[in-house]
N, C-alpha and C positions, 0 to 999 in steps of 0.2 A: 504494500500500500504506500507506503514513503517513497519507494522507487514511482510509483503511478503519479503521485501530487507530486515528487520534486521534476518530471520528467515536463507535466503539464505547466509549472512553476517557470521553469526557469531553462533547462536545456534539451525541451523540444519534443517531437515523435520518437527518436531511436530511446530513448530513457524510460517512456513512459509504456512502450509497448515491451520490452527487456520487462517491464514491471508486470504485465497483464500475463508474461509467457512463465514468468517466476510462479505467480499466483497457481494460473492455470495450471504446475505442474506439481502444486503442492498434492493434490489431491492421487494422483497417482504413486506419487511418492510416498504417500503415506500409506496407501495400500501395500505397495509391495513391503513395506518397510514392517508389518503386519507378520509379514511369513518369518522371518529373522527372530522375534521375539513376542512375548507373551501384549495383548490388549493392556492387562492393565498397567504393567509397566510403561506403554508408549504415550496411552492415550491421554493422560495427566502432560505429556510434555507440546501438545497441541496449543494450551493454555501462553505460551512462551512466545509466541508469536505476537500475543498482546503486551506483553511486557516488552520485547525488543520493538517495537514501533512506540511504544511511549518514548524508550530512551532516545531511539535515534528521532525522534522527533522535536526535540527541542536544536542540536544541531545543525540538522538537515534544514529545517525549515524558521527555525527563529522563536517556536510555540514556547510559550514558559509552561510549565509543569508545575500544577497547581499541588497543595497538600493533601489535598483531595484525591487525587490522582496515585500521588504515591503511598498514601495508606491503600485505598481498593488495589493497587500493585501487590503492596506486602501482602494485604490477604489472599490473590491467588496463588501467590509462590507460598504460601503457608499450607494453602489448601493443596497444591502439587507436591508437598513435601508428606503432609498427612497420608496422604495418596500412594505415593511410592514408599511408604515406611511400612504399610499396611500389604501392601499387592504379594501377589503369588507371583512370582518367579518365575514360574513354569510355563510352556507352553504344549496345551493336548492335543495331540493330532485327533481329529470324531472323525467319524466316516458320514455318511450325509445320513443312513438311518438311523443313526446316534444322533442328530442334530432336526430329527423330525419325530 
């Protein structure tokens, strides 16, 4: 997203579609990334993507970052930590009439 606005901002088409191609490819990526290790280990660190656009958003773009902000920050890297302190490790292979 900070690629998308600083691309519209400031240095043009090539920045902002690098942004759209980034976005778009989160989603596959995160699938395959799926087969490598267990759900609940991964899926708490999705959450991370909001915290690195806050940070690089005051840089990139000039936003001040309010306290507001960085409290509801602290509390999802709190609740990601809860998260992965808790998770099972493991990952089950089911066969599909296990999973029906």
């Amino acid at each position: 997203l900070n690629l998308q606005r600083l691309g519209q901002r400031r240095h043009g088409p090539i920045i902002n579609v690098c942004g759209v191609i980034l976005s778009a490819l989160c989603g596959p990526v995160d699938m395959l990334s799926y087969s490598f290790a267990a759900q609940s280990l991964l899926a708490p660190f999705g959450s991370f993507s909001l915290v690195i656009n806050l940070l690089l958003a005051s840089p990139l773009h000039g936003d001040a970052v309010a306290p507001r902000d960085l409290a509801a920050t602290a509390l999802v890297i709190s609740g990601v930590a809860v998260c992965l302190a808790n998770a099972d490790g493991e990952s089950v292979a089911r066969s599909y009439e296990e999973l029906i």
